[in-house]
VMD Tcl script that draws the C-alpha trace (Angstrom):
set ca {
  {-134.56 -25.07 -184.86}
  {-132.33 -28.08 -182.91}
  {-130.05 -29.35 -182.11}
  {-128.36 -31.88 -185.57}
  {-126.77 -34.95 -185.08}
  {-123.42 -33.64 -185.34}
  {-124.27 -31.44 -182.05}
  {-123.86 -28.73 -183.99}
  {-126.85 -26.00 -182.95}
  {-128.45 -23.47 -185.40}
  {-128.15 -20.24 -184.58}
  {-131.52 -18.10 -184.51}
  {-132.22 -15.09 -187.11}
  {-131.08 -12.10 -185.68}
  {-133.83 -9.17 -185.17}
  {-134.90 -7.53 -188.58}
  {-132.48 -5.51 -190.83}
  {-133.98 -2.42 -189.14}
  {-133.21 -2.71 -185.77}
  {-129.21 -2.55 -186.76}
  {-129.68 1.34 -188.00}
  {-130.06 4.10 -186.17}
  {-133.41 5.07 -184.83}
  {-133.18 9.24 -184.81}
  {-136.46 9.57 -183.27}
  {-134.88 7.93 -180.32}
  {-134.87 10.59 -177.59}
  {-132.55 8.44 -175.31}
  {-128.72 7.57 -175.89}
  {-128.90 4.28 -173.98}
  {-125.76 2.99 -172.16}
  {-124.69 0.70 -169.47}
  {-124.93 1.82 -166.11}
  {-122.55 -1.31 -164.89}
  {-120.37 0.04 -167.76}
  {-119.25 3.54 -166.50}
  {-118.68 2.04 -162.75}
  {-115.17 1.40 -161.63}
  {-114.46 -2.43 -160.91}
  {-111.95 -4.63 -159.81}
  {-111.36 -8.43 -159.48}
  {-110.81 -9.63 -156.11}
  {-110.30 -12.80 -154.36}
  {-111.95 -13.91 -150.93}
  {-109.73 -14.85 -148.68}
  {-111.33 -17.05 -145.03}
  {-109.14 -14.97 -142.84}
  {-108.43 -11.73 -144.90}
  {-112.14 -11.32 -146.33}
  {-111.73 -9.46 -149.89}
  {-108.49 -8.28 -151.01}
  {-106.69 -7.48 -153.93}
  {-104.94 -10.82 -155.43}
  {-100.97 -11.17 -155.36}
  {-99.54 -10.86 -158.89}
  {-99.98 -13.92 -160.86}
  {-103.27 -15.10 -158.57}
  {-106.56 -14.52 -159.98}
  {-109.23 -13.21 -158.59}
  {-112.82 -14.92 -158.14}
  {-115.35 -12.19 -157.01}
  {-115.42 -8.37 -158.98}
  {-116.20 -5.88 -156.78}
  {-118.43 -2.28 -158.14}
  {-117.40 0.97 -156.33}
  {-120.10 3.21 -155.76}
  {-120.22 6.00 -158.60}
  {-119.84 9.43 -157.24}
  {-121.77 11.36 -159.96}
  {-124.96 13.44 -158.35}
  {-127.99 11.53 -159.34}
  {-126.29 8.06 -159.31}
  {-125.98 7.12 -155.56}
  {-126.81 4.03 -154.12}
  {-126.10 1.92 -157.64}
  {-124.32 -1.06 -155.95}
  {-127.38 -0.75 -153.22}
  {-129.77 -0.96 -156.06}
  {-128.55 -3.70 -157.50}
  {-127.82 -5.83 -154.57}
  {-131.72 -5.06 -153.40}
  {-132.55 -6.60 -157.28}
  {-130.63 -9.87 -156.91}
  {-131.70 -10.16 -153.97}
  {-135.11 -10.66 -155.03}
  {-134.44 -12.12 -157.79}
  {-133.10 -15.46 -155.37}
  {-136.23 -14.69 -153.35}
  {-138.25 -15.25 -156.76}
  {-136.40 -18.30 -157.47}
  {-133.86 -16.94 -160.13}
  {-130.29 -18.42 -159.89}
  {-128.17 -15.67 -158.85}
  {-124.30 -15.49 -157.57}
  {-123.08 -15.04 -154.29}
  {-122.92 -10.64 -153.65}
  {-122.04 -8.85 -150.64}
  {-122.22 -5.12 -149.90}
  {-118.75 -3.99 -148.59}
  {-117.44 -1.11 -147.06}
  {-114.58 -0.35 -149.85}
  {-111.98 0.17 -146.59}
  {-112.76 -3.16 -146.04}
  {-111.08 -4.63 -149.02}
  {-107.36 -5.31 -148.40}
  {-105.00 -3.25 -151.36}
  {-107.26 -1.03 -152.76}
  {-105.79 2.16 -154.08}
  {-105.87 4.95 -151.42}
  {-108.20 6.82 -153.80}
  {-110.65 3.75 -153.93}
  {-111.51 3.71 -150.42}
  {-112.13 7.70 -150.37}
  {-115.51 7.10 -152.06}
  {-119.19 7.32 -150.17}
  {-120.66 4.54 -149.74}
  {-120.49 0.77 -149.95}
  {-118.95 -0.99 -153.17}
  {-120.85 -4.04 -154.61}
  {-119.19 -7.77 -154.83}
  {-120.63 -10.43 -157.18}
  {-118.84 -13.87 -156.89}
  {-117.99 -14.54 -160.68}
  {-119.58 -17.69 -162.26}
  {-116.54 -17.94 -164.57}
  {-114.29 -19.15 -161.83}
  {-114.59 -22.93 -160.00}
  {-111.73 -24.46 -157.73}
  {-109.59 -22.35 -158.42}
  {-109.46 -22.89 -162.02}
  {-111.53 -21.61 -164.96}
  {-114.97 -22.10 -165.97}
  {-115.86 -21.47 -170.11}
  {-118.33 -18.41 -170.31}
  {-119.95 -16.89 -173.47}
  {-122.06 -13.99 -174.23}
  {-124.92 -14.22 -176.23}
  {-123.25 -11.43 -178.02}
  {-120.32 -13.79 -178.92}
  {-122.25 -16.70 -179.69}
  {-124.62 -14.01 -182.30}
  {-121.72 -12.66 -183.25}
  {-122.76 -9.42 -182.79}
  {-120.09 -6.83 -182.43}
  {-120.92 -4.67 -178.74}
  {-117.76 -1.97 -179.84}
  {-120.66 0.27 -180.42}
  {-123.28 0.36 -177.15}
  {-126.05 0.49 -179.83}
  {-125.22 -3.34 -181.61}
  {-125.97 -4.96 -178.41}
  {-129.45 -3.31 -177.81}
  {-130.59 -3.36 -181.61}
  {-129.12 -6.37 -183.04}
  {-131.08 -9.06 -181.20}
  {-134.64 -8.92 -179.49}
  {-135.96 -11.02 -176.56}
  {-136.90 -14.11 -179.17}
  {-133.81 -14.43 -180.44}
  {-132.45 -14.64 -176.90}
  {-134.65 -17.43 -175.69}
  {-134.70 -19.16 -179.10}
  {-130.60 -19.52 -178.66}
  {-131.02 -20.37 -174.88}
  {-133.44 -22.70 -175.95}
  {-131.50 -24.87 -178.27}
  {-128.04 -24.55 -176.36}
  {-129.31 -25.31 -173.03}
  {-132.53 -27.11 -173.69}
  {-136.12 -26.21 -173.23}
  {-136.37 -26.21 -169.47}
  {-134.23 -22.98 -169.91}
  {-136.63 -20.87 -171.84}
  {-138.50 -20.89 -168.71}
  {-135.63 -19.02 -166.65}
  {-135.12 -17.04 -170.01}
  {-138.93 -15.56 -168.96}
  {-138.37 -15.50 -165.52}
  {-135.72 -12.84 -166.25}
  {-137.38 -10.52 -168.19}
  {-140.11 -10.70 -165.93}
  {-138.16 -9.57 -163.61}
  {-136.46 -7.01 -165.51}
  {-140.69 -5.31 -166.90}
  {-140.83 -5.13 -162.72}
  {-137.68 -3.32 -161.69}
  {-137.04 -1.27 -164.73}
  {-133.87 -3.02 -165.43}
  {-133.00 -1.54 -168.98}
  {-129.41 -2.96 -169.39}
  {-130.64 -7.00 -170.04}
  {-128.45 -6.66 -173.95}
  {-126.58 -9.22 -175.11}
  {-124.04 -9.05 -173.32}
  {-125.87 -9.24 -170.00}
  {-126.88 -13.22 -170.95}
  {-124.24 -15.42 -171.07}
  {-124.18 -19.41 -170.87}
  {-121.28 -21.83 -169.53}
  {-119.81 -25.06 -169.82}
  {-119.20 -26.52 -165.94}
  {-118.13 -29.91 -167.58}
  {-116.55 -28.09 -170.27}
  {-118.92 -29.74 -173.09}
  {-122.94 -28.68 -171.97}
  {-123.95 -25.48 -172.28}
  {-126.20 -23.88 -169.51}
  {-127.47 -21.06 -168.90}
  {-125.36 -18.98 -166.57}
  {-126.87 -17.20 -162.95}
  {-128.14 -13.53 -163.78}
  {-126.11 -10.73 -163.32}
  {-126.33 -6.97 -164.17}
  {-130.13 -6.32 -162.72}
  {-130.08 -3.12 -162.01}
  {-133.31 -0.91 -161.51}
  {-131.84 1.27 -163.79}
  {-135.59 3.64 -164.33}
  {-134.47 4.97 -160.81}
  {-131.26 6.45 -162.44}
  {-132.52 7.33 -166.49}
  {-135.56 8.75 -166.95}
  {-137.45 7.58 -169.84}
  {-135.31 4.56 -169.92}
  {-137.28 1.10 -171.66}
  {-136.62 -2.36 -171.48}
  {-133.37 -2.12 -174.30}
  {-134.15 -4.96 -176.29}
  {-137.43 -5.24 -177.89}
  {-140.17 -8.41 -176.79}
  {-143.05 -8.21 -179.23}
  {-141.49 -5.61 -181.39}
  {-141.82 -2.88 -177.86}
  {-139.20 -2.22 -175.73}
  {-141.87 -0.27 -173.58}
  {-141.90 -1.68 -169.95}
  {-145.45 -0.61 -169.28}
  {-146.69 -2.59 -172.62}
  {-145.63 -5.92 -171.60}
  {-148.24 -8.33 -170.72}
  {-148.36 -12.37 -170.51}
  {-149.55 -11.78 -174.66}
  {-145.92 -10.16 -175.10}
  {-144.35 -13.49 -175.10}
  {-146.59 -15.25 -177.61}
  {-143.83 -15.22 -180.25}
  {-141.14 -15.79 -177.99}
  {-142.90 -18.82 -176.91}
  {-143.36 -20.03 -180.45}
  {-139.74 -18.93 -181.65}
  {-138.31 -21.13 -178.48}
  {-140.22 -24.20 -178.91}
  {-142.63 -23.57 -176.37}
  {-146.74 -23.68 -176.03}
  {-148.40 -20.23 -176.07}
  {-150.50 -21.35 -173.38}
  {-147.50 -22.63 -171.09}
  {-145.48 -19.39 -171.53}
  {-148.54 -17.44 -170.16}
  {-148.69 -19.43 -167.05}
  {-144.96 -19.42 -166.86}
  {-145.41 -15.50 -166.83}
  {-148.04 -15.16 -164.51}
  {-146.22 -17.71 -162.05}
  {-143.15 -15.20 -162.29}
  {-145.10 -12.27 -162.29}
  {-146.78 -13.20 -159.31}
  {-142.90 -14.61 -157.27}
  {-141.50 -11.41 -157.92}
  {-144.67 -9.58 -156.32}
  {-144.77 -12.02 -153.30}
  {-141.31 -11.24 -152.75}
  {-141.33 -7.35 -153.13}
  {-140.98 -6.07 -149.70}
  {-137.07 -7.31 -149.97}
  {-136.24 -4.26 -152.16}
  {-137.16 -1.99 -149.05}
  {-134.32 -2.74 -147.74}
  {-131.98 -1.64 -149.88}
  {-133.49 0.90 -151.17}
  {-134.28 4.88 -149.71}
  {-137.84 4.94 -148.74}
  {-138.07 7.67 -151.67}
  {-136.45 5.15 -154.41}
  {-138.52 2.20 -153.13}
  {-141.78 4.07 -153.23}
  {-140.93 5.12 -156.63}
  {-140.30 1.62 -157.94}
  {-143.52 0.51 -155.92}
  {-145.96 2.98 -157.10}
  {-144.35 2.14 -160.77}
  {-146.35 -0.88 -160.48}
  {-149.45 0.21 -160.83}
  {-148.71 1.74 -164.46}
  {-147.79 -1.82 -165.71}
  {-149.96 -3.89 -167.63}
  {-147.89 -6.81 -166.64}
  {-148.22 -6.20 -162.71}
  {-151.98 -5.06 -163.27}
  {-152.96 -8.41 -165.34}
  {-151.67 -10.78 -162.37}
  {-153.12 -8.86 -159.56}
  {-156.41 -8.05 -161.03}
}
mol new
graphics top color blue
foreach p $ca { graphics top sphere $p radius 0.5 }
foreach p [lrange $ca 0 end-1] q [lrange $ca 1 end] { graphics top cylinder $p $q radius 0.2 }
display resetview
């Protein structure tokens, strides 16, 4: 798989035949946790800090309100805490802020009534003032996400760094593992393919864009797995550096350099754990923490 001379790229083989039925055995209905929480696009302003943009203004940042169903507390916390240390880690990540929802300028009366604070992620599709070209991997597979269950059985991990591979080059593979490294460690279960995305800055080259949606989202679904498969398992606590042996040779890559590109992640994230404490309740952070210890993947690099 490259690139031709007409620029052209080929697009990877979608996962098996299989993985686009329904699995009935499948105890959990998977779903997007970022999906069910209220957002709006807002615009930072030097004087006025976040507000609500005047009609016909767009808005650069999106801003999460906290979700006010028992059990899912401290989302926007959560997922601050995991970007967070993602940057720490070395992942490229946007600009977020935690905000007090009273503090953003024109929000409905009924938005600033919730507990808690609200989540802001600068948006990477926006650049002086203007727009900056964004696609999902979904759009560029051509995989249709009307049903939750195409963009978490349609594609695997391979496919996803295969693509990244050839649109963005070879170098990006290596982010491509970063990421789900990141995601084994956290319990983020909502990396589908809609949650990778790539842009064009100059309007022409493709990159890979900063991550977004890592969410830890084991603390709020039990049971919940890694959503797309690596090494035909979506089980967090089965990945180890081995996992990626196909997605290495799918991508272009050396068996032997993905390992140590794992392990090097593996060992970032670790080294840079202690930020998720504070985000995180001491209960939620002990949880995540002690979590470790049933992963292969954690229990390979420390020994």
């Amino acid at each position: 798989m490259d690139n031709g001379d007409n620029g052209q790229v080929t697009v990877p083989e979608l996962a098996g035949a299989e993985e686009a039925g329904p699995e009935p055995d499948d105890p959990l209905l998977k779903f997007s946790l970022a999906g069910v929480q209220l957002k709006f696009s807002v615009r930072l302003d030097a004087q006025k800090g976040l507000t609500i943009p005047a009609r016909g203004q767009a808005g650069d940042w999106i801003l999460k309100l906290p979700d006010g169903r028992p059990g899912f507390d401290g989302v926007p916390e959560a997922e601050f805490g995991s970007l967070a240390l993602a940057r720490e880690a070395g992942i490229v990540v946007p600009e977020t802020r935690l905000v007090p929802p009273t503090d953003v300028r024109g929000l409905p009366e009924w938005a600033t009534d919730v507990v808690g604070d609200a989540f802001a992620i600068r948006r990477f599709d926006r650049a002086d003032g203007g727009r900056v070209h964004v696609e999902e991997l979904a759009q560029v597979l051509d995989i249709p996400t009307g049903s939750d269950r195409a963009k978490y059985r349609r594609a695997n991990f391979e496919t996803i760094a295969a693509l990244v591979g050839a649109l963005c080059g070879q170098a990006a593979v290596g982010e491509v593992i970063d990421r789900i490294v990141l995601n084994v460690l956290v319990g983020n279960g909502d990396a589908h393919v809609k949650n990778w995305a790539v842009t064009y800055p100059n309007g022409r080259t493709p990159q890979l864009s900063p991550a977004y949606d890592i969410i830890p989202t084991v603390l709020f679904i039990p049971g919940d797995d890694l959503g797309l498969k690596l090494n035909d398992s979506r089980a967090f606590e089965e990945v180890t550096p081995s996992s990626f042996d196909r997605l290495a040779v799918r991508a272009g890559w050396s068996v032997g350099d993905a390992r140590t590109r794992v392990v090097e992640a593996t060992q970032n994230v670790l080294d840079n754990w202690p930020t998720l404490a504070d985000f995180l309740t001491r209960g939620r952070y002990k949880r995540l923490t002690e979590r470790l210890g049933h992963l292969a993947l954690s229990r390979a690099v420390r020994g």
